[in-house]
DOSESE-225522 format. One record per residue (C-alpha): x, y, z; residue in one letter. Coordinates in steps of 0.1 Angstrom, whole numbers, plus 5000, padded with zeros to 4 digits. Last residue first. Example, Ala and Ser with C-alpha at 12.3 -4.5 7.8 and 13.67 -1.06 7.14 Angstrom:
BEGIN
513749895071S
512349555078A
END
This chain:
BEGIN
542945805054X
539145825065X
539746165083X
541646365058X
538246325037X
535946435062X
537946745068X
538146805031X
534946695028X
533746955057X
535847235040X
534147195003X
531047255021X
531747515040X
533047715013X
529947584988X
527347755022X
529748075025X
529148104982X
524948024987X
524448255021X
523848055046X
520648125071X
520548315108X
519448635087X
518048495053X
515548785046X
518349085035X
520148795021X
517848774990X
518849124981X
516749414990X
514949614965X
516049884948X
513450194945X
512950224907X
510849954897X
509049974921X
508350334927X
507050284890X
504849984895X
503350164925X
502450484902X
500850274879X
499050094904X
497950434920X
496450514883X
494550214882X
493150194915X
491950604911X
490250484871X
488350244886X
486450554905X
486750584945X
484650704975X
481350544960X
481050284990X
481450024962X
484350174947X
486550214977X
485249864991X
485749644959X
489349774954X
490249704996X
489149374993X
491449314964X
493649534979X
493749255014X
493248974994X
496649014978X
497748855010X
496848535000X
499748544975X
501848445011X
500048085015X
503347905003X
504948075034X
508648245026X
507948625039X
509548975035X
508348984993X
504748824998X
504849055026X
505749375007X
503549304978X
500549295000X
501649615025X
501949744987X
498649654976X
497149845006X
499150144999X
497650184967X
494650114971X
494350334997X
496250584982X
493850594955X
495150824929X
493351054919X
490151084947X
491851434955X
488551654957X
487251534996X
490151695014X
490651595049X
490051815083X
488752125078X
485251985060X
482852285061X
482052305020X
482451915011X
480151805040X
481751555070X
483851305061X
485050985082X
481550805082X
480450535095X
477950505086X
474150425066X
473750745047X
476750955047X
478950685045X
477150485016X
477250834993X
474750704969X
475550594930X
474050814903X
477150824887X
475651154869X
475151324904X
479051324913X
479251384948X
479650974959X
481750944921X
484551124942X
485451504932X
489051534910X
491751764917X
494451724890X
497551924894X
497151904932X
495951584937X
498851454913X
501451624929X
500151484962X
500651134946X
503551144934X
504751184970X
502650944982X
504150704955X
507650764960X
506950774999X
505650474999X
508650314980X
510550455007X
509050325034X
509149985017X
512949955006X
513450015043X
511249805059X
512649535036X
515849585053X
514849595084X
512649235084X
511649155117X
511149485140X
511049755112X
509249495089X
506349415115X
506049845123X
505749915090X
502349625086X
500949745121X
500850095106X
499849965069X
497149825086X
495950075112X
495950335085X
493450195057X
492049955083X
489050175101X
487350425074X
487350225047X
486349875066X
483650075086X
482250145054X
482249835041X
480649635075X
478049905074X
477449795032X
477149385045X
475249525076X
472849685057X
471849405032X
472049374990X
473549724990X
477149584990X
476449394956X
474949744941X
477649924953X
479849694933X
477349714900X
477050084907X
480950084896X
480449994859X
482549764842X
484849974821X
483950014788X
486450244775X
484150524767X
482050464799X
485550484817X
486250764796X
482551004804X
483050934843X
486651064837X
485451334822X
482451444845X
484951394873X
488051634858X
484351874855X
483551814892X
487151914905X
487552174880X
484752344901X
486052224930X
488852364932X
489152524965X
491752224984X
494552144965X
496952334993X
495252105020X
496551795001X
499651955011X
499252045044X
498551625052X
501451525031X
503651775051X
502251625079X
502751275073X
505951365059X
507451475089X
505551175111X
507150945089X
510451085091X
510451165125X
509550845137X
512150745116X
514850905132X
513550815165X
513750415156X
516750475147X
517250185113X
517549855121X
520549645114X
520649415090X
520349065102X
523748885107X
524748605085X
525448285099X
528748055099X
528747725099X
530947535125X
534647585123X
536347255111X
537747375084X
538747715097X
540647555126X
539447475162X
END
């Protein structure tokens, strides 16, 4: 068989990277993530007057009020349970099972999306710690209710004895942020026509942060941003990074022109 009549080539999938190296990686910056919002722990009092501001300019700037969501979710208890069991239970879960999808069927795009979330959680700690900000639930002039706390579940216990997490980094929301980009990654790793329904999952995910009080406009906002910038720095893969098995356009025109050519030496 010559090179005319060899049958179409395919390009191969990229390959994955370890998978112990990057068990390392995430779990390394997991941590150091975790100590870090740690280290913007004990301001509190700036973390209630940064909220008394930013309450003050999203009145200023006419932003649609966030007791109107909370408001919605209040209207029965299961419809404000089932909101507060979707903070607490999918934030992780989901972008877990979302990583772990592109490592096994897109490893390219897995690539360009770890490290565009660790642009933006990066960013992110530097903002907690340069400006710690209390959640509209502790802030009495929202006059919104800590859902959580009063109806469960709940994943924080009070301000002053919680070891765990800390309560005074609400800028940005990384989980708004993180959920929009498990939505722009599929629309990006998949080809269905139905793939923009993914951007239910942060627009489910918006309503939920500010109706259970965890989460001011202003947090989605500022985590867009700083998506949009990780974006448009971190490259992302060509078109060929999610056309394994498929021809690529210039091998697909060479193969091409060599089947007339074949075709044509035939019907002499």
């Amino acid at each position: 068989m010559n090179a005319r009549t060899e049958p179409y080539r395919k390009e191969a999938a990229p390959p994955r990277p370890p998978l112990v190296r990057e068990l390392l990686l995430v779990a390394g910056f997991f941590l150091a993530y975790k100590a870090g919002r740690q280290l913007a722990t004990g301001h509190t009092g700036e973390a209630f007057r940064n909220a008394d501001r930013l309450w003050d300019l999203e009145r200023a700037v006419h932003l649609p009020g966030e007791g109107a969501v909370q408001h919605l979710l209040l209207h029965g208890d299961t419809l404000i349970r089932l909101a507060n069991t979707y903070y607490a239970s999918v934030h992780f879960p989901a972008t877990l099972a979302f990583l772990v999808w592109l490592y096994l069927r897109r490893p390219a795009h897995y690539v360009w999306v770890r490290r565009v979330l660790t642009a933006v959680t990066g960013a992110a700690l530097l903002l907690h710690l340069a400006f710690p900000l209390a959640p509209p639930r502790l802030l009495t002039a929202t006059g919104l209710l800590d859902t959580a706390r009063l109806y469960g579940p709940s994943v924080y216990g009070p301000p002053q004895t919680d070891q765990l997490s800390n309560q005074f980094a609400a800028m940005p929301s990384l989980h708004f942020g993180w959920a929009l980009m498990v939505a722009v990654g599929l629309i990006a790793a998949t080809r269905s026509r139905w793939r923009v329904l993914w951007l239910l999952h942060p627009a489910l995910t918006l309503l939920v942060i500010v109706g259970t009080a965890n989460h001011y406009w202003l947090d989605a906002i500022a985590a867009t941003a700083l998506l949009g910038l990780a974006l448009a720095l971190v490259p992302r893969p060509g078109r060929t990074a999610t056309t394994a098995g498929r021809l690529l356009p210039t091998q697909r025109r060479g193969e091409t022109a060599g089947r007339d050519a074949v075709l044509a030496g035939a019907g002499r």
